[in-house]
C-alpha positions as CSV (number, residue, x, y, z in Angstrom):
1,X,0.0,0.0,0.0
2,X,1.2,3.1,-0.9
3,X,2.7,5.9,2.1
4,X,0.1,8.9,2.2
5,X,0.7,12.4,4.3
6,X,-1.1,15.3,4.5
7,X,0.4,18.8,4.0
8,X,-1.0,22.4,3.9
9,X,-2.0,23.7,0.4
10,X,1.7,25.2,-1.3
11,X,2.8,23.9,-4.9
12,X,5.8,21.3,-4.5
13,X,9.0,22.4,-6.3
14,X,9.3,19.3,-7.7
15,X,8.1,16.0,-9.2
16,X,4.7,14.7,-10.0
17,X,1.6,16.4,-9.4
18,X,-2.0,15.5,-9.8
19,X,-4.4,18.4,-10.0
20,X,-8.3,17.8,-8.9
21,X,-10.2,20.1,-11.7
22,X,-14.0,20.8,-10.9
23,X,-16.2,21.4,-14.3
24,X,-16.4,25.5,-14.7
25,X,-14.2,26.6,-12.0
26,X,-12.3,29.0,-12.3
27,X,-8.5,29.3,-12.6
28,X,-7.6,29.2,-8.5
29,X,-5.3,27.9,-5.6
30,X,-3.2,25.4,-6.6
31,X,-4.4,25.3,-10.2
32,X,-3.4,28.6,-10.9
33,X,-0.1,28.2,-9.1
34,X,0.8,25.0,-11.3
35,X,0.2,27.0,-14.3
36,X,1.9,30.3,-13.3
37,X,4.7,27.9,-12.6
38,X,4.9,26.5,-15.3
39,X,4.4,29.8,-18.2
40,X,0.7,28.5,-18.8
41,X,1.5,25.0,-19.6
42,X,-1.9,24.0,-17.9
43,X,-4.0,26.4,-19.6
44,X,-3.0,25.3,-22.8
45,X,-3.1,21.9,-22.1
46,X,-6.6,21.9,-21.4
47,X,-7.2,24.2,-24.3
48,X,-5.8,21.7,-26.6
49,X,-7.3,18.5,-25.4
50,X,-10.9,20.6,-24.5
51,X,-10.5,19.5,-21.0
52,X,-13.0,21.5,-18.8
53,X,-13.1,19.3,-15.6
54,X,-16.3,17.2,-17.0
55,X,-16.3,14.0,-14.1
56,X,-14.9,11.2,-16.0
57,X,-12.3,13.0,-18.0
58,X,-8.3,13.5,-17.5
59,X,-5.8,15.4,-18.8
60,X,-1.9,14.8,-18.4
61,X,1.1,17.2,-19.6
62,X,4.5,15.5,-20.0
63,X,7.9,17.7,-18.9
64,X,5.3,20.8,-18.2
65,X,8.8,22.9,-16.7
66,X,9.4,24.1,-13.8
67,X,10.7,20.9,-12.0
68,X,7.7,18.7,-12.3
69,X,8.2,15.0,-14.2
70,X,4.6,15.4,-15.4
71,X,1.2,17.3,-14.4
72,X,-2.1,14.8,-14.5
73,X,-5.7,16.5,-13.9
74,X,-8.7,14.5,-13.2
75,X,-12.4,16.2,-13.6
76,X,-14.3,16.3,-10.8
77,X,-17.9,17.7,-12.6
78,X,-20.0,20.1,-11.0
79,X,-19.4,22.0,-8.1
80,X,-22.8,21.5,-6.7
81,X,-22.8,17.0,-7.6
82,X,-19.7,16.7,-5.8
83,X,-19.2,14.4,-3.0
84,X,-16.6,11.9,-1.4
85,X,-17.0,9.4,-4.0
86,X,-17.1,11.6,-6.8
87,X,-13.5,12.7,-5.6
88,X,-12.2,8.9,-4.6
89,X,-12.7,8.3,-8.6
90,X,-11.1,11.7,-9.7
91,X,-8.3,11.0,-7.6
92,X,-8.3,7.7,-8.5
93,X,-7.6,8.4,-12.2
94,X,-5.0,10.5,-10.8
95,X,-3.3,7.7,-9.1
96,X,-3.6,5.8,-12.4
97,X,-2.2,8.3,-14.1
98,X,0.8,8.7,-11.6
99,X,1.9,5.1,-11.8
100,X,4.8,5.6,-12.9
101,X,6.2,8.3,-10.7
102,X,7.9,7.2,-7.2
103,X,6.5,10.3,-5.6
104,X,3.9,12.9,-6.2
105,X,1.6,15.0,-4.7
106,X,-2.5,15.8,-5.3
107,X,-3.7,18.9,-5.1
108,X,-7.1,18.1,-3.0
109,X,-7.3,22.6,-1.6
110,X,-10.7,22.7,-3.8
111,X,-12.3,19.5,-2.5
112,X,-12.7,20.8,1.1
113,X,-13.1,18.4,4.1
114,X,-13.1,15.3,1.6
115,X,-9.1,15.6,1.2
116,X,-9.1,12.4,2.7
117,X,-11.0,10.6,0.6
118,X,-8.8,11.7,-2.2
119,X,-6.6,9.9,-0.2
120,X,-8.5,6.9,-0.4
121,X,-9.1,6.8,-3.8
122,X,-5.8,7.2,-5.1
123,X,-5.1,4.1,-2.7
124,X,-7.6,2.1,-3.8
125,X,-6.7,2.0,-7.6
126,X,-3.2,1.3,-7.0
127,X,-3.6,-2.1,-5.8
128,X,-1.7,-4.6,-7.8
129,X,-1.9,-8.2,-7.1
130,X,2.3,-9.4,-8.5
131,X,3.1,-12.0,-6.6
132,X,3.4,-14.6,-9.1
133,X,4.7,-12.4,-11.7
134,X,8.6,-12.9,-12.2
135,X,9.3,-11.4,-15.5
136,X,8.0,-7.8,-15.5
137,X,9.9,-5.2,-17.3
138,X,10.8,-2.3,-15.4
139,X,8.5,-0.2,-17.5
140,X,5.4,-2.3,-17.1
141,X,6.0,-2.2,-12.9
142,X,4.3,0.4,-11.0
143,X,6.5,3.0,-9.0
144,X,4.2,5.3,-6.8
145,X,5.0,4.7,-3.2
146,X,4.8,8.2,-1.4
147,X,1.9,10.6,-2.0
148,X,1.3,13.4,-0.4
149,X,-2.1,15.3,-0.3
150,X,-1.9,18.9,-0.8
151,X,-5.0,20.7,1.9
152,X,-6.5,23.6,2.8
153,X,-7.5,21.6,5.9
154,X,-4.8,19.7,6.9
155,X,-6.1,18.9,10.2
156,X,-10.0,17.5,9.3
157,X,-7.9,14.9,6.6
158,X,-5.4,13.7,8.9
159,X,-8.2,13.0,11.7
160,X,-10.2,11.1,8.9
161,X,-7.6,9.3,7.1
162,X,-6.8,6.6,10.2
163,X,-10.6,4.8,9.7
164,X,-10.2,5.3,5.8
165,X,-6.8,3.6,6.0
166,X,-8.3,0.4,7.5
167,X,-11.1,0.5,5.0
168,X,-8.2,0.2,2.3
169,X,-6.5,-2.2,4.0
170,X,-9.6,-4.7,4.6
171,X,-10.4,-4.0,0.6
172,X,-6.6,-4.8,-0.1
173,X,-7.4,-8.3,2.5
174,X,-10.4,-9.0,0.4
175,X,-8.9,-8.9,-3.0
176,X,-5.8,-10.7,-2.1
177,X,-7.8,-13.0,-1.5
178,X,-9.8,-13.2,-4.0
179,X,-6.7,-13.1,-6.3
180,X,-5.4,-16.4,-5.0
181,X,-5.5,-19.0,-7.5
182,X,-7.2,-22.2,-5.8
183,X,-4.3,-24.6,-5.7
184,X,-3.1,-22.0,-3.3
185,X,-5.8,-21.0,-1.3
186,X,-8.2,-23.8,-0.3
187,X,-10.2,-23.8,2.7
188,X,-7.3,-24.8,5.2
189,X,-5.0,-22.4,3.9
190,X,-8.1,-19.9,3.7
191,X,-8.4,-20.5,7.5
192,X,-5.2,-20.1,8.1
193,X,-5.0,-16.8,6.6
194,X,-7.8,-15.4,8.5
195,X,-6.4,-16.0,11.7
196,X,-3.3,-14.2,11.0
197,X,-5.9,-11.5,11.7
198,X,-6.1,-12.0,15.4
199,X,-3.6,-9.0,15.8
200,X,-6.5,-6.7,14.9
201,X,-8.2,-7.9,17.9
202,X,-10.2,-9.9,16.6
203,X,-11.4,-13.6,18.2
204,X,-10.8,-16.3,15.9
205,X,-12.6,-19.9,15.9
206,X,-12.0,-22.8,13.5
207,X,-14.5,-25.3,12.8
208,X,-12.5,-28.3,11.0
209,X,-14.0,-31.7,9.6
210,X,-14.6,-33.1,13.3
211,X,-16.5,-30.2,14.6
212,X,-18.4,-29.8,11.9
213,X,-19.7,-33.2,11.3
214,X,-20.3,-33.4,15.0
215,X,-22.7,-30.0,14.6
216,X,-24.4,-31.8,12.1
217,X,-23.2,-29.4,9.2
218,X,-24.6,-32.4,6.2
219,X,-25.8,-29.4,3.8
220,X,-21.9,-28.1,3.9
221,X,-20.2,-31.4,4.0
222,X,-22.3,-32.7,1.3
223,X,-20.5,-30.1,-1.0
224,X,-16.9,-30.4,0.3
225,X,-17.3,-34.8,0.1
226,X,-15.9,-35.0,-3.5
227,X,-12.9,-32.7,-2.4
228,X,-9.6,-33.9,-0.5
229,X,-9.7,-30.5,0.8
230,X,-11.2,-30.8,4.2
231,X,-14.1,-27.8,4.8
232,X,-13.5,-25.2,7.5
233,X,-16.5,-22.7,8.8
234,X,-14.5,-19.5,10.7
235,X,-16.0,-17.5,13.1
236,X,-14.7,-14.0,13.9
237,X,-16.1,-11.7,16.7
238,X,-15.7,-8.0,17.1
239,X,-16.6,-6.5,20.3
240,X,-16.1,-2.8,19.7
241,X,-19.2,-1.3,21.4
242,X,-18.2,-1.8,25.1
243,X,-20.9,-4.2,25.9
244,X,-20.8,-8.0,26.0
245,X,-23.2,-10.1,22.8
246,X,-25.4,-10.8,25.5
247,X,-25.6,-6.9,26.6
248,X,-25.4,-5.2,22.9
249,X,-26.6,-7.7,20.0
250,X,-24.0,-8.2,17.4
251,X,-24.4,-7.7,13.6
252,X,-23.7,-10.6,11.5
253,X,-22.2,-10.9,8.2
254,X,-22.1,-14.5,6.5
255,X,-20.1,-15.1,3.2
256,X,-20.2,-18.2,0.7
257,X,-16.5,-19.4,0.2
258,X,-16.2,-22.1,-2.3
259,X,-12.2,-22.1,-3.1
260,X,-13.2,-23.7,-6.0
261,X,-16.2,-24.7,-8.1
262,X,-15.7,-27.2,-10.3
263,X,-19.8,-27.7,-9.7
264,X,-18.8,-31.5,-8.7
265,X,-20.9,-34.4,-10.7
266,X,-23.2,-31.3,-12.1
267,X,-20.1,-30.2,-13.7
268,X,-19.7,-27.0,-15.7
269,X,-18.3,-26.7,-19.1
270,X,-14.1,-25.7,-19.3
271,X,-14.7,-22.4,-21.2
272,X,-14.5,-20.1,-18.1
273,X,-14.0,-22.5,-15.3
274,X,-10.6,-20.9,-14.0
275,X,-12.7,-18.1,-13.2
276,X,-14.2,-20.4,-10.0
277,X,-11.4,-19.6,-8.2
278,X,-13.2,-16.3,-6.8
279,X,-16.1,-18.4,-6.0
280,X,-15.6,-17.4,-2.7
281,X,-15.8,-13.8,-2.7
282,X,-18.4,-13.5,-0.6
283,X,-16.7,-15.3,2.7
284,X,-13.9,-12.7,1.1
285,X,-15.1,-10.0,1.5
286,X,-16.7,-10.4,5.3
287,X,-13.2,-11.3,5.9
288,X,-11.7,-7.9,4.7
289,X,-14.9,-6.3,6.3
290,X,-14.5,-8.2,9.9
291,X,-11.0,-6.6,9.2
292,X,-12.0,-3.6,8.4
293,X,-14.3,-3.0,11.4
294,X,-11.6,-4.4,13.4
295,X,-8.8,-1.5,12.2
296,X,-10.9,1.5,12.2
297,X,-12.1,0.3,15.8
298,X,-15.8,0.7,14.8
299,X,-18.1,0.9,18.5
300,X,-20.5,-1.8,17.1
301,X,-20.4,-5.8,18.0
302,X,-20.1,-7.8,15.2
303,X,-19.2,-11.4,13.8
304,X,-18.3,-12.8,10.3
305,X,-19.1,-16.5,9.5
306,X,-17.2,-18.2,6.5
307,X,-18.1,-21.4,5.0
308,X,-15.1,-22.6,3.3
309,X,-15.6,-25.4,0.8
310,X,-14.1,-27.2,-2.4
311,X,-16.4,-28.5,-4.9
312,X,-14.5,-31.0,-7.0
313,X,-16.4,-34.6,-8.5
314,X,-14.5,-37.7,-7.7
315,X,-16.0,-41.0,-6.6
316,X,-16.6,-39.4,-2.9
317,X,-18.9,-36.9,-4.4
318,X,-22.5,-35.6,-3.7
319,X,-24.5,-37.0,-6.6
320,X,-27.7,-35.1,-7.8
321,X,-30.9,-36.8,-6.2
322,X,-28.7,-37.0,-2.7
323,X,-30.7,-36.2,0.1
324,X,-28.5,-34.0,3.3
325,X,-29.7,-33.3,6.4
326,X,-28.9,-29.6,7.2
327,X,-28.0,-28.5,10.9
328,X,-31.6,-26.6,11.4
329,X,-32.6,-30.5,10.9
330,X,-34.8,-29.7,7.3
331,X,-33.7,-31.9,4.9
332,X,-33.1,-31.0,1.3
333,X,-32.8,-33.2,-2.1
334,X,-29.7,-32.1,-4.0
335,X,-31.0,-32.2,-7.2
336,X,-27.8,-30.5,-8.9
337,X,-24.4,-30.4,-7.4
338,X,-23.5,-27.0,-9.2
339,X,-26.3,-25.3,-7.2
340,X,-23.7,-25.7,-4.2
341,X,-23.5,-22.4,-2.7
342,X,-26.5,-22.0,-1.1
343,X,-26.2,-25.5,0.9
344,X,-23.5,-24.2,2.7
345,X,-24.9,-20.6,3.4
346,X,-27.4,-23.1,4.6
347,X,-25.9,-24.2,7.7
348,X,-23.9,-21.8,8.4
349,X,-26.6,-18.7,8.4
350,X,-28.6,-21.1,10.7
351,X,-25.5,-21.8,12.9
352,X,-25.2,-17.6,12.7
353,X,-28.7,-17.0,14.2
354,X,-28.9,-19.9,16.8
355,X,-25.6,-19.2,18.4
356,X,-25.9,-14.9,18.6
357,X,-28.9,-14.0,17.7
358,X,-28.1,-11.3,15.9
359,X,-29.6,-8.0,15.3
360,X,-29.7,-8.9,11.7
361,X,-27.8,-10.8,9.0
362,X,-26.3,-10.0,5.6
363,X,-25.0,-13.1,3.5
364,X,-23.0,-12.3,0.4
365,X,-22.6,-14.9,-2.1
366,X,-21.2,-15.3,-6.4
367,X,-24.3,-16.9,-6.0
368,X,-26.3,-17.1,-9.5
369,X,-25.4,-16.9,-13.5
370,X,-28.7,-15.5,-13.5
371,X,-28.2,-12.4,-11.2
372,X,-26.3,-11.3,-14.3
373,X,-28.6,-11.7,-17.1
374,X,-30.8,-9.7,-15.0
375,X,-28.6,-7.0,-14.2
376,X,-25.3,-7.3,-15.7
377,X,-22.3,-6.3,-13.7
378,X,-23.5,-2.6,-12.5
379,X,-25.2,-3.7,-9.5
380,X,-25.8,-6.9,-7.4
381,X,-28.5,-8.2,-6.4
382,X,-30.4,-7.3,-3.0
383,X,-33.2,-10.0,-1.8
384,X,-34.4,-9.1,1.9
385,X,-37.3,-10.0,4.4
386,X,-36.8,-6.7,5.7
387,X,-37.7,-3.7,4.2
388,X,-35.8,-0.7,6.8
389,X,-32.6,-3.1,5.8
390,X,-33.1,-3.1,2.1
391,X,-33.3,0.8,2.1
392,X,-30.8,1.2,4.1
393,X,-28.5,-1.3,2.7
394,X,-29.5,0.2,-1.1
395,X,-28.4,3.8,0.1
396,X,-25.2,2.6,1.5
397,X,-24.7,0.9,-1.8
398,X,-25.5,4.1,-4.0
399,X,-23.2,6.6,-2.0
400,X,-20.2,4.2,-1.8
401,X,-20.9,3.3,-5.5
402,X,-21.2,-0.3,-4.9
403,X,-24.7,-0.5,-6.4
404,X,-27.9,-2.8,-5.7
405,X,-31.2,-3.5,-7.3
406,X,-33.7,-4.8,-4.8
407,X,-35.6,-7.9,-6.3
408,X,-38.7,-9.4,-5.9
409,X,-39.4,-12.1,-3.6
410,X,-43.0,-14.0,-3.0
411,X,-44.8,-17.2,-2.0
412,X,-45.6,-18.3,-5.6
413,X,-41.8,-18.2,-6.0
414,X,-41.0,-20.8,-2.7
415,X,-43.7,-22.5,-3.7
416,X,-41.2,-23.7,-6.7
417,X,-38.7,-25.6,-4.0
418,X,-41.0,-28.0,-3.0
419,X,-39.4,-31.4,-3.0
420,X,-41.0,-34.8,-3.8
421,X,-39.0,-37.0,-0.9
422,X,-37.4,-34.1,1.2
423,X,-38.3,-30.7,2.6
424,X,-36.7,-28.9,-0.4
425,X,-35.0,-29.1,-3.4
426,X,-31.8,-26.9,-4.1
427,X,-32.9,-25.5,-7.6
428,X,-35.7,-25.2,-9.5
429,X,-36.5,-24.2,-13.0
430,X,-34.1,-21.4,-15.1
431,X,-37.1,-18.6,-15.0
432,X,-36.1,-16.3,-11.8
433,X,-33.8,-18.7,-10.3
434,X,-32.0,-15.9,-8.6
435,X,-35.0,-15.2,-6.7
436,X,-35.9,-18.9,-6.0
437,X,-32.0,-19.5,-5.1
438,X,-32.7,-16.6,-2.1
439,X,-36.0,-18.3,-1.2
440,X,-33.9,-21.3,-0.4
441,X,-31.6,-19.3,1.7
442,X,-34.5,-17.6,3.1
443,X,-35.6,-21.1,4.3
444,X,-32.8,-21.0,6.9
445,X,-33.3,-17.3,8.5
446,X,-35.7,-18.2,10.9
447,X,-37.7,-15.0,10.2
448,X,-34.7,-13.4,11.7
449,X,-34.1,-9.6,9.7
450,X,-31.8,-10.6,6.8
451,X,-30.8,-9.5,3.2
452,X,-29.1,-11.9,0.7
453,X,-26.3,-9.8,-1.9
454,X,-26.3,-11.6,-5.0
455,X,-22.5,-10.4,-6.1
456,X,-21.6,-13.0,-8.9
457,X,-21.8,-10.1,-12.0
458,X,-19.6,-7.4,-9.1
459,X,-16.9,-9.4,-7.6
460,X,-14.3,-9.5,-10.2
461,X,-13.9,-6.9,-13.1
462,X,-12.8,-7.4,-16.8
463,X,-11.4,-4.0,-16.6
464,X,-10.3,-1.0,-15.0
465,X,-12.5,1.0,-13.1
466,X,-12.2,4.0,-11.4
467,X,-11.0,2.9,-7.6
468,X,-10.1,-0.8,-8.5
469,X,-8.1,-2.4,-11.1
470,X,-8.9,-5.5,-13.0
471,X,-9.5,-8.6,-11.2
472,X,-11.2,-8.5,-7.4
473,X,-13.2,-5.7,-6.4
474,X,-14.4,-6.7,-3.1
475,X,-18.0,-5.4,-3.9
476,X,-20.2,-5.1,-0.9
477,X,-17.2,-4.3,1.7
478,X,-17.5,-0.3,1.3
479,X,-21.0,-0.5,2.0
480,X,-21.6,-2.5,4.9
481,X,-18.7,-0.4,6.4
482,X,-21.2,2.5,5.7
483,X,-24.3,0.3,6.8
484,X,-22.5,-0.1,10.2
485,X,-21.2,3.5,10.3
486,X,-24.5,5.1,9.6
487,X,-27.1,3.2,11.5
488,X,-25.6,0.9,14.5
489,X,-22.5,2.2,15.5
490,X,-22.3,3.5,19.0
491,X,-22.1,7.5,19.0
């Protein structure tokens, strides 16, 4: 992660500088200084390439003079739209735009008290996930390290840049992990991995093979039989309010983490298969959220469940028309073995509810190939029996820019689950199988408040955006950070 400080609003005598450009302001502050410095070099710039600070839109002047490597400006629209997101993705393109520079600065003196979240935006979209890369050119490795933010209120962004900080760094948990190809991260290792997260203060507990087949876990262990992975569920606790569970009800945040998805005996064709490594980015990103929480010290009780997995087909394997008995003692018909991820948020939302009885629960999940024929990869999908959670949850999403539709759900749709020989089936027909895929989650509630995130067309990106690069985007952690900020952190 890149070294940010915070510094009063003067021009640096040297090196790279990014330059925050709202759409019809005038030539002012920094701005103005950049291009007195430089004999007007900015001026013509954005004459010649008919930048006006439109959101969206960059600029960048090579060897402008007057000491600096380059200038980059980033629009940040209209005076009266703009907001902290609006100037994370600004200053993201900026950061972009500054890769290649060890050191530079961003002029944030005509953002106000959102300096900060220039800060975090520039953070964001320099993640790179290299690890495995051993051949890079020098030219094609990224160089920014040290960036210092240039404010007219130097104080209000260094008191708000600690809890964005941890933010970052639970995103940067959840997409490493969702990086991780699977013969590296299975669920053992996966475990593993989140208790090296203890130092944050949080408690750490996890469920192997024994524990869970004592529990009576046979909708999660139905799914991880073909694999000679063994399953894990973690549990991670967060007491930040002051008050015992018993005192202060926590939150609870459930994710689907199957490693991999081969789909098992219901197996999928190869064309796109590798991507089932990020079939658990869901379980990743209530690990970077637990995290998250944990590292901004957030006054709110909360807990995380994981349900780690590997679905692989092998003469052990669940075999469609299996029958499992889940641990809330309903028994369901698998009918296909690719409909896998909702049998293990099965047991392990029911597990969630019965042992803290939580105020509410949010699941995430890559649930459903249909979620994305219905709405594409701008927004997941919100089911909910609660309709205060959905708003709430829905407006989190839209200011954080991690976007959900709320859809439908009904009796004539759980009507469709009902099993010849067991309680349930785990799919039904293609028409709305999204919404009958929540219904069976739904099953396993227990009435209890809860909201279902269909992120299967949001967790990984074919391309650049503006706060993330290609690859994981750990979707849903930004706005459940706000959801808890908002509405049930202590004050």
């Amino acid at each position: 992660m890149i070294d940010v400080t915070f510094t009063d609003a003067a021009l640096p005598q040297s090196g790279a500088l990014g330059l925050l450009v709202g759409e019809g302001s005038g030539a002012s502050g920094l701005w103005h200084a950049a291009d007195e410095a430089t004999g007007g070099a900015v001026t013509r710039a954005f004459a010649a390439s008919e930048f006006t600070g439109k959101e969206g839109t960059t600029c960048t002047i090579l060897a402008p003079g007057a000491g600096f490597s380059r200038i980059v400006a980033a629009g940040l629209g209209k005076e009266a739209d703009l907001t902290p997101r609006r100037v994370e993705e600004a200053a993201g393109a900026l950061a972009a735009g500054l890769a290649r520079e060890a050191v530079a600065a961003i002029a944030a003196d005509g953002v106000g008290a959102h300096a900060a979240h220039a800060a975090l935006g520039a953070v964001l979209r320099s993640y790179r996930f290299d690890i495995y890369r051993t051949r890079q050119k020098p030219e094609d490795k990224p160089k920014l390290a040290l960036l210092t933010v240039l404010t007219g209120d130097r104080g209000t962004a260094e008191a708000a840049w600690p809890a964005l900080q941890a933010i970052a760094r639970g995103v940067f948990v959840t997409r490493d992990l969702v990086s991780e190809p699977a013969n590296i991260l299975n669920p053992p290792e996966f475990a593993t991995r989140i208790e090296k997260l203890a130092g944050l203060g949080l408690k750490i507990e996890v469920f192997g093979q024994a524990e869970l087949e004592t529990l009576g876990f046979g909708s999660l262990l139905g799914v991880s039989q073909g694999s000679a992975q063994p399953p894990r569920m973690v549990v991670m606790q967060w007491q930040g309010a002051g008050k015992s569970f018993a005192e202060d009800r926590p939150v609870a945040f459930i994710g689907k983490g199957v490693t991999f998805d081969t789909g098992g005996i219901s197996i999928k064709p190869a064309g796109g298969m590798e991507d089932m490594k990020w079939d658990m980015a869901g379980a990743g990103t209530v690990v970077g959220l637990m995290a998250a929480l944990a590292g901004r010290r957030a006054k709110v009780n909360a807990v995380g469940l994981v349900g780690l997995v590997e679905n692989m087909p092998s003469a052990t394997a669940q075999r469609p028309g299996d029958v499992v008995r889940s641990y809330s003692g309903q028994t369901i018909e698998v009918l296909n073995t690719d409909a896998e991820g909702r049998l293990v948020l099965a047991d392990v939302l029911w597990y969630a509810q019965q042992t803290f009885d939580p105020r509410f629960m949010v699941d995430l999940a890559t649930l459903t190939g249909a979620i994305i024929v219905a709405l594409g990869h701008e927004h997941a999908g919100l089911f909910s029996n609660d309709d205060d959670l959905a708003t709430k949850l829905a407006a989190a999403g839209t200011a954080t820019g991690e976007k959900l539709w709320r859809m439908p759900m009904g009796r004539d749709y759980d009507k469709q689950l009902k099993s010849d020989i067991a309680d349930m089936k785990n799919i039904t027909g293609r028409p709305g199988s999204s919404i009958t895929a929540a219904h069976f989650i739904a099953r396993f509630v227990n009435e209890k408040p809860w909201a279902h995130l269909d992120i299967a067309g949001t967790a990984w990106a074919t391309k650049d955006s503006a706060v993330a690069p290609k690859g994981a985007t750990a979707f849903g952690l930004r706005l459940l950070d706000r959801l808890v900020a908002e509405h049930f952190e202590a004050k």
